[in-house]
C-alpha positions in Angstrom: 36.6 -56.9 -92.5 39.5 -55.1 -94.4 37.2 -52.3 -94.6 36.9 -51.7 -90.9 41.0 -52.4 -90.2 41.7 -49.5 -92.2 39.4 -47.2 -90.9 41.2 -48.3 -87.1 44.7 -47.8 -88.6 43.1 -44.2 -89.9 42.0 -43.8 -86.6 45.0 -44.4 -84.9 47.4 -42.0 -87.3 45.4 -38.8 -86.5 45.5 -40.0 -82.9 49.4 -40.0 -83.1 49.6 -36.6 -85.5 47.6 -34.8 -82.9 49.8 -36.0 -79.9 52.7 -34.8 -82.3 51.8 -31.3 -82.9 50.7 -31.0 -79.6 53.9 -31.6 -77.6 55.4 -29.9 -80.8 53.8 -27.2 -79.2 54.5 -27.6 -76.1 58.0 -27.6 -76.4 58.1 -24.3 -78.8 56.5 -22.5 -76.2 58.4 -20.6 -74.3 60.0 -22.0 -70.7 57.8 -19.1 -68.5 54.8 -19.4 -69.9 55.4 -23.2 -69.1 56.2 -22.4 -65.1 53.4 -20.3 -64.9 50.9 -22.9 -66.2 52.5 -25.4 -64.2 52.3 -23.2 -61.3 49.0 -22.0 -61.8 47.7 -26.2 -62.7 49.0 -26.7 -59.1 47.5 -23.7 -57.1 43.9 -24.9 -58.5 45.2 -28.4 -57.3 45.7 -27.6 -53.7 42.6 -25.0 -53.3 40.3 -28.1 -54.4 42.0 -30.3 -51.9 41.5 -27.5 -49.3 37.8 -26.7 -50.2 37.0 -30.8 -50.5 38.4 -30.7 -46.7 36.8 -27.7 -45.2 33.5 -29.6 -46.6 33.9 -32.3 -44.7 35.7 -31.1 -41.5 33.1 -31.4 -38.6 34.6 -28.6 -36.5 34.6 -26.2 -39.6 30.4 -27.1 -40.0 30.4 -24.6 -36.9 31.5 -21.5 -38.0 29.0 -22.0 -41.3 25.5 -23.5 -40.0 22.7 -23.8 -41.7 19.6 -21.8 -40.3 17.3 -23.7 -42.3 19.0 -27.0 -41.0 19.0 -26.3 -37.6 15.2 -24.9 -37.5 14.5 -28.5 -38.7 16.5 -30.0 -36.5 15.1 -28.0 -33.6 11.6 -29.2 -35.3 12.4 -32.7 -35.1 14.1 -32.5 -31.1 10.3 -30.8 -30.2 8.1 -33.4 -32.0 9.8 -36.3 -30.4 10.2 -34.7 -27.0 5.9 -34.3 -27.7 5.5 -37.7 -28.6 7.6 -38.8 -25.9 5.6 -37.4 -23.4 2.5 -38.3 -25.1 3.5 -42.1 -25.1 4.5 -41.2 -21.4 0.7 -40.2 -20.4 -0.3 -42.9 -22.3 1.7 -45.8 -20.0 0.2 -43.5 -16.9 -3.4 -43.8 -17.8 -2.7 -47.2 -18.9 -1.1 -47.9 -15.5 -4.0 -46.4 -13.4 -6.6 -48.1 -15.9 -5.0 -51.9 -15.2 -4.9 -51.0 -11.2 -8.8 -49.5 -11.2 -9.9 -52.9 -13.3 -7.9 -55.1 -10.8 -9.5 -53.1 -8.3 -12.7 -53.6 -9.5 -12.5 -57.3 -11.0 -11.0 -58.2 -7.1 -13.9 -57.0 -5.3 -16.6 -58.5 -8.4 -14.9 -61.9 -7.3 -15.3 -61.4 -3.9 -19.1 -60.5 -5.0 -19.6 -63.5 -6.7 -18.0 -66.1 -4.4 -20.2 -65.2 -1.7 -23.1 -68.3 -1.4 -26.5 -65.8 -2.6 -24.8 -64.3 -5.8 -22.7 -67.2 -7.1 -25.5 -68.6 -9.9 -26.7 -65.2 -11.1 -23.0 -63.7 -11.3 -21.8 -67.2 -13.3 -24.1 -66.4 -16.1 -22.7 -62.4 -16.4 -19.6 -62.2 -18.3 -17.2 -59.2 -17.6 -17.0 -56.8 -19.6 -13.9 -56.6 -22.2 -11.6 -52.9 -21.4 -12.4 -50.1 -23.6 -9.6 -50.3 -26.8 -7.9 -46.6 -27.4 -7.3 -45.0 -30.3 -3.4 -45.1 -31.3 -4.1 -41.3 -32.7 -6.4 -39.8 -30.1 -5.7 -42.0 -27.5 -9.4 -42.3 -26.4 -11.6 -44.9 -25.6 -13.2 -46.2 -28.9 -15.8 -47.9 -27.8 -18.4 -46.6 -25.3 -18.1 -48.5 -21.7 -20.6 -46.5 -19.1 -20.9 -47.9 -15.3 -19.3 -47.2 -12.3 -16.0 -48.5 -12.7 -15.4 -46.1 -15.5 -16.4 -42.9 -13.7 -14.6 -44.1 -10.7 -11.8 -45.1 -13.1 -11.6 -41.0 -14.4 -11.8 -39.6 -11.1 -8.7 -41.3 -9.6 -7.0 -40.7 -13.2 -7.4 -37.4 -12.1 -6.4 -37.4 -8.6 -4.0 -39.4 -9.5 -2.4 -36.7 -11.7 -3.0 -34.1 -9.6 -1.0 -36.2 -7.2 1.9 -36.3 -9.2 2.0 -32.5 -10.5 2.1 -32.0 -6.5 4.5 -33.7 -5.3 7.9 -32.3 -4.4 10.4 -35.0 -4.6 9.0 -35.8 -8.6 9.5 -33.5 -11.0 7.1 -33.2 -13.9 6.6 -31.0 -17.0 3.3 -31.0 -18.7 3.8 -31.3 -22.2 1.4 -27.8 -23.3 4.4 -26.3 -20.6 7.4 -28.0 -23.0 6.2 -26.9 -26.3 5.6 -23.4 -24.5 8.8 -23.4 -23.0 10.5 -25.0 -25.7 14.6 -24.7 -25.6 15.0 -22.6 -22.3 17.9 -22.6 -19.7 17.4 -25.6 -17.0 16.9 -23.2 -14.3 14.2 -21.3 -15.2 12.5 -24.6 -16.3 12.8 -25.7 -12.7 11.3 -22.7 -11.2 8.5 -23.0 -14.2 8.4 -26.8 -12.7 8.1 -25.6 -8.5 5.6 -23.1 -10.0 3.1 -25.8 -12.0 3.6 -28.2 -9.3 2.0 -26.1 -6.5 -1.4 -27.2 -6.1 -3.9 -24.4 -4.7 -5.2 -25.6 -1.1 -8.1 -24.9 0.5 -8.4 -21.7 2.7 -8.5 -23.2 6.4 -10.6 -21.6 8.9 -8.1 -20.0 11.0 -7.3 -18.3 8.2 -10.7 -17.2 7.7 -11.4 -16.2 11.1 -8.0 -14.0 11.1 -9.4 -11.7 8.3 -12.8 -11.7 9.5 -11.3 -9.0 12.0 -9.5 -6.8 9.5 -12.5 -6.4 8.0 -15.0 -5.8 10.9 -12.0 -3.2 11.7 -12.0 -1.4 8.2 -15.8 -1.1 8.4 -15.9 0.2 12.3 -13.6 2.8 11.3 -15.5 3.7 8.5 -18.6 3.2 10.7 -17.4 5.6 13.4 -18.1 9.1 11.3 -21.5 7.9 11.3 -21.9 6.9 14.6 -20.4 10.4 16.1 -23.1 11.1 18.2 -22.9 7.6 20.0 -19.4 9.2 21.6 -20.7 11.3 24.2 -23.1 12.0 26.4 -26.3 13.6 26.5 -25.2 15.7 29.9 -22.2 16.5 30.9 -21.2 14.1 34.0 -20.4 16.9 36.7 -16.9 15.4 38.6 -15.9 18.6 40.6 -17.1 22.2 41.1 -14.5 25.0 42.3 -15.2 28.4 43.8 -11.9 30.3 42.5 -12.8 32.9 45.4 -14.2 36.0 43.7 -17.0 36.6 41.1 -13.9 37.5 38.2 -15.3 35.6 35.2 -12.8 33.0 33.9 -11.3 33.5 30.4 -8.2 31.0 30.1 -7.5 27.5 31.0 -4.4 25.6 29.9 -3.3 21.8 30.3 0.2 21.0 31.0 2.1 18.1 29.3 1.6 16.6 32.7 -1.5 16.5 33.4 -1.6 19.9 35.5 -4.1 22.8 34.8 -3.4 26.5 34.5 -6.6 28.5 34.9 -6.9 32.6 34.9 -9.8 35.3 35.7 -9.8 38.9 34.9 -8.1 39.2 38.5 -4.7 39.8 39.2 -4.4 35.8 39.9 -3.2 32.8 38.2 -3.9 29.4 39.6 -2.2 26.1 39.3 -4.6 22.9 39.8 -4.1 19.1 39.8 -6.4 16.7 37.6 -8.5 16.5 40.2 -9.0 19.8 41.0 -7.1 20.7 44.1 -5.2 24.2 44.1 -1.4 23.0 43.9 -0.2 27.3 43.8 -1.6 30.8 42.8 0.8 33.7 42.2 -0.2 37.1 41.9 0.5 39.7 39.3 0.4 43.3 38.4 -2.0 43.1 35.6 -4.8 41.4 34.6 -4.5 38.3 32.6 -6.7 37.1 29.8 -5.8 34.9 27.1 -3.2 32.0 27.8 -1.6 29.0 26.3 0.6 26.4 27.3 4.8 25.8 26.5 6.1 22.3 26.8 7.9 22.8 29.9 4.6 23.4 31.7 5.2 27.4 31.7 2.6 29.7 30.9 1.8 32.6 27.9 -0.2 35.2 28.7 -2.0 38.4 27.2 -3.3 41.4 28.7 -6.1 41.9 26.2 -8.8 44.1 26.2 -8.8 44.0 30.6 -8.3 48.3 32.0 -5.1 49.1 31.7 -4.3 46.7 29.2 -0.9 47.1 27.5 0.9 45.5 24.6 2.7 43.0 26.1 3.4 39.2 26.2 4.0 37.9 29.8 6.4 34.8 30.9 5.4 32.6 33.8 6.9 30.1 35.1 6.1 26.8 37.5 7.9 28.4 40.0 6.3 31.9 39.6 9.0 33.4 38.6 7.4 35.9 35.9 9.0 38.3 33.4 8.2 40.0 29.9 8.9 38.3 27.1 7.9 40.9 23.8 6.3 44.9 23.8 4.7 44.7 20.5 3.5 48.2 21.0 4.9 48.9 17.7 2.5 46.6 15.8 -0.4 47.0 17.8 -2.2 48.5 20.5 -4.3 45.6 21.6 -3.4 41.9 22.3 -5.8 39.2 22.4 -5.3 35.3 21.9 -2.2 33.4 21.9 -0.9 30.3 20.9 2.4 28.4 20.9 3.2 25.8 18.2 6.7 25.1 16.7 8.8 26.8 18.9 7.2 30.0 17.4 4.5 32.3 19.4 1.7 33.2 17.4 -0.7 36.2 18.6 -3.5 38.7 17.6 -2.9 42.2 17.4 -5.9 44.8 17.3 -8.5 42.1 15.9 -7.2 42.3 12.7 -3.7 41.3 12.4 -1.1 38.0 13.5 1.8 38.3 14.6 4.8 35.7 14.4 6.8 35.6 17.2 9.9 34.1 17.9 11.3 33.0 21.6 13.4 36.0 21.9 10.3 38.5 21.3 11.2 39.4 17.5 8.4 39.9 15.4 9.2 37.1 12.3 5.8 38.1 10.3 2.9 39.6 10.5 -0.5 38.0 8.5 -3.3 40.5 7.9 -6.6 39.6 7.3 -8.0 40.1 3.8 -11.3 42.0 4.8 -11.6 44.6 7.1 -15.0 43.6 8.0 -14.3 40.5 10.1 -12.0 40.3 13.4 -10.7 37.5 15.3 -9.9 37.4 18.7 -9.0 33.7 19.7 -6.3 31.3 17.6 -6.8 27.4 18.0 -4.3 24.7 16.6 -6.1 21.5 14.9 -3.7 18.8 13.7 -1.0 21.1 12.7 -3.4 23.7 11.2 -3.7 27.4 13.0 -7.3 28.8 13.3 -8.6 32.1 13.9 -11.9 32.6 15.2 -14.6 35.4 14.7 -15.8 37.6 17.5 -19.1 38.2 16.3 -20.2 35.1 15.0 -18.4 31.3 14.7 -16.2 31.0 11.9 -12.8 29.7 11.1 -10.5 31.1 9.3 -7.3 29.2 7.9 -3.8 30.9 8.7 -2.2 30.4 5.2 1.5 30.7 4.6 1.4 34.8 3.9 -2.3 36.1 5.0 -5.4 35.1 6.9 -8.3 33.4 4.1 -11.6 34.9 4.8 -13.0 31.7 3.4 -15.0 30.1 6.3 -13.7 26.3 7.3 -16.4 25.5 9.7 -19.9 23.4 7.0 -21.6 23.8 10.8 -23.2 26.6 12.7 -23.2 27.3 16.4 -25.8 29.9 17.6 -24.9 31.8 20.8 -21.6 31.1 21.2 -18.4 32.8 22.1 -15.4 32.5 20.2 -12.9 32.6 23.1 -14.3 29.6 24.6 -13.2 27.6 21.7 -11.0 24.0 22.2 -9.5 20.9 21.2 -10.0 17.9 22.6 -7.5 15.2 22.4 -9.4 13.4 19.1 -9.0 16.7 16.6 -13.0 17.8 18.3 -13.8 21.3 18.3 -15.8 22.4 21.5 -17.7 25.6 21.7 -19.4 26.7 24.8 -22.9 28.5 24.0 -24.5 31.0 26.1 -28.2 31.0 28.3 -31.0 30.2 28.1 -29.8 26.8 27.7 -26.0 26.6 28.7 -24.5 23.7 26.9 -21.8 23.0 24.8 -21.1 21.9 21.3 -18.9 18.9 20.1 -17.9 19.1 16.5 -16.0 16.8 14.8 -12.4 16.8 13.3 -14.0 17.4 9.6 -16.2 20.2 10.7 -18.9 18.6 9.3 -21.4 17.5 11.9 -21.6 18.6 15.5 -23.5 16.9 18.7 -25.0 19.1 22.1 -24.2 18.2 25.4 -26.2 19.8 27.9 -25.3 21.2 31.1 -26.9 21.7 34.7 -25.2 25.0 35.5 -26.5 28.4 34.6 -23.4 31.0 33.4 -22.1 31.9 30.3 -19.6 30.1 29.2 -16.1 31.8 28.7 -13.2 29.0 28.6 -13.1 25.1 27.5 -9.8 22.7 27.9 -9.7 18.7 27.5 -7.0 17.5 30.0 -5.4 14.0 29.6 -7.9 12.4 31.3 -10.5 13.3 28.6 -12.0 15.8 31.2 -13.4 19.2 29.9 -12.9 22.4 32.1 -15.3 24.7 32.2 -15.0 28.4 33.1 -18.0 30.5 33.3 -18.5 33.9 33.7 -19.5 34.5 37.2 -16.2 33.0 38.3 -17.2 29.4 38.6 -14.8 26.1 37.5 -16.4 22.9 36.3 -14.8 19.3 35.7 -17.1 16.9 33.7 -17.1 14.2 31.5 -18.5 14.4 28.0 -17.9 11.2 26.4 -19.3 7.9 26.9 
């Protein structure tokens, strides 16, 4: 026992010699180096005071979040919101289950209370609900018979139901785990968008495409059936004596439904539709090639008639007449003529076209690239100028700068004459072709396929025109004027 005393009172003197020299130190030191570790014991004080509240300051959490944190967070906030639906679907098909068996147990005991069924249904015992897996949620036991099929079909419906109706709105839960953490809005719209149902097409609807489609193919059927247009003969409506034997080589329709018409003779004659002579006026040369303005006035050419000059002629409704352009300079022969675009376009010599303007200025001039061919008659066909071959029947494209030699026309027409050359009021080309068998040829807007109309008059045929009325005028050369009809 003395032992250990004196080993505590050892103890205790190097405690207090230690303390000694320590303070004995502290107090030799000298009085800055004291402030600054005073100073400095204090700084470290008040930054661990600061830290230990920044650490547990809520707001400050903000400004330093934890990805990691929030992912599982965000982890946690989807599995819940899955198993809450889940457990949501659950109740539902629990719900519908309870309502089919109380369906179906109501009308067994209306089965079984009626007199002939009561012994043989009191031996049967009903069968126990099928028990669902807390995992899988499905039946486990197998319970087959109509009450379960029936039971599936109006679980169905039944949700079907409720994804289509507007007032509810429900999100499927493969649509939240797609969707996730989305703005409201564009879950709503996602929601208007699941919830429409795809109905049945009625048959109003049916029958009001049925139409567009019998449309589509009847205009696709109507190349084919080109022939089916017209008529085998030409359906004579009128027959005018112009007075002499001149033949007749220009006829011209008016916006209005009026006809010019013009023989080699010194005569120009105005007609109605139907034919009746409304005026003639007379003139000092002999007119050939014509076309038609938009007033109603009338072009003409000299050509190749005796005494033929170089001239384009005005003429007016009223018959007031007057020259419009001497293109002597370009050429010594003028032969067809045609207005389009408030520009006069007309051949010179066979070989060459002139552009004209309304004040008789030559604009341009297109020559042709080979001298072998020559043209004597223009024709316009949906915007597109054609020259036509003396000799035999070709087209030739007006380009921007020169006249193509490449032929247009994929059909041939024997024994016809270029000058009597038209365009009907459908984009048809009609060609009038000589004796033995007068007739003329329809072909269509693609110059592709073409269709013969025979005629009962004898002549050659010199001029064609469609008037408004879907009439063809026919001048022939021994001065007679037809009006038929051609199309069905």
């Amino acid at each position: 026992m003395r032992d250990k005393r004196g080993l505590k009172k050892a103890q205790l003197k190097d405690k207090v010699k230690k303390t000694v020299t320590r303070k004995a130190a502290i107090s030799s030191a000298p009085v800055d180096d004291d402030n600054r570790a005073q100073s400095q014991m204090r700084y470290n004080l008040r930054k661990r005071k600061g830290q230990e509240e920044k650490d547990h300051c809520p707001a400050n959490k903000k400004h330093r979040p934890n990805i990691q944190a929030q992912n599982d967070e965000q982890k946690t906030v989807t599995n819940s919101r899955i198993l809450i639906t889940r457990s949501k679907m659950t109740v539902l098909k629990e719900q519908t289950n309870k309502t089919t068996q109380h369906k179906t147990t109501h009308s067994l005991k209306r089965k079984n209370h009626s007199p002939v069924t009561t012994s043989a249904n009191s031996s049967k015992k009903a069968k126990p609900p099928p028990k669902l897996n807390k995992k899988s949620q499905k039946s486990t036991s197998v319970w087959t018979g109509k009450a379960s099929s029936s039971v599936k079909k109006n679980a169905k419906s039944s949700s079907k139901l409720r994804t289509a109706k507007k007032g509810k709105e429900y999100i499927s839960p493969r649509l939240k785990q797609s969707l996730g953490n989305r703005n409201p809005s564009t879950l709503k719209k996602r929601r208007i968008r699941s919830a429409q149902v795809k109905q049945p097409v009625s048959e109003k609807e049916l029958q009001s495409k049925t139409p567009l489609k019998r449309k589509r193919r009847g205009c696709n059927e109507l190349s084919g059936k080109f022939a089916d247009m017209f008529l085998n003969k030409l359906d004579l409506v009128a027959h005018i004596d112009i007075g002499n034997r001149s033949p007749i080589h220009g006829i011209s329709v008016t916006h209005d439904n009026l006809v010019w018409v013009n023989s080699l003779s010194k005569r120009v004659n105005l007609y109605n539709s139907s034919g009746d002579l409304l005026r003639f006026f007379d003139l000092d040369y002999h007119p050939v090639f014509n076309c038609c303005m938009p007033n109603g006035d009338l072009l003409v050419t000299t050509g190749f008639s005796t005494g033929a000059k170089p001239t384009l002629e005005y003429i007016s409704r009223e018959g007031d007449t007057r020259l419009l352009a001497d293109l002597s300079e370009y050429a010594d022969l003028l032969c067809g003529i045609l207005y389009q675009d408030e520009r006069i376009y007309v051949i010179g010599d066979r070989y060459i076209i002139l552009k004209v303007d309304m004040n008789g200025e030559v604009e341009k001039d297109f020559e042709i690239e080979s001298d072998l061919v020559d043209v004597n008659h223009l024709i316009s066909q949906n915007g597109r100028i054609f020259a036509l071959n003396n000799n035999i029947f070709s087209m030739y494209l007006l380009g921007s700068d020169k006249i193509s030699t490449n032929v247009i026309n994929k059909v041939a027409v024997d024994n016809s004459y270029s000058a009597s050359a038209s365009v009907d009021n459908f984009g048809n080309i009609i060609v009038g072709v000589d004796p033995p068998a007068s007739k003329i040829v329809v072909i269509d807007p693609r110059l592709e396929r073409k269709y013969e109309i025979g005629c009962d008059f004898s002549g050659m045929i010199r001029a064609t025109a469609v008037d408004k009325q879907n009439q063809v005028w026919i001048g022939t050369d021994d001065g007679n004027l037809y009006i038929a009809k051609y199309l069905k």
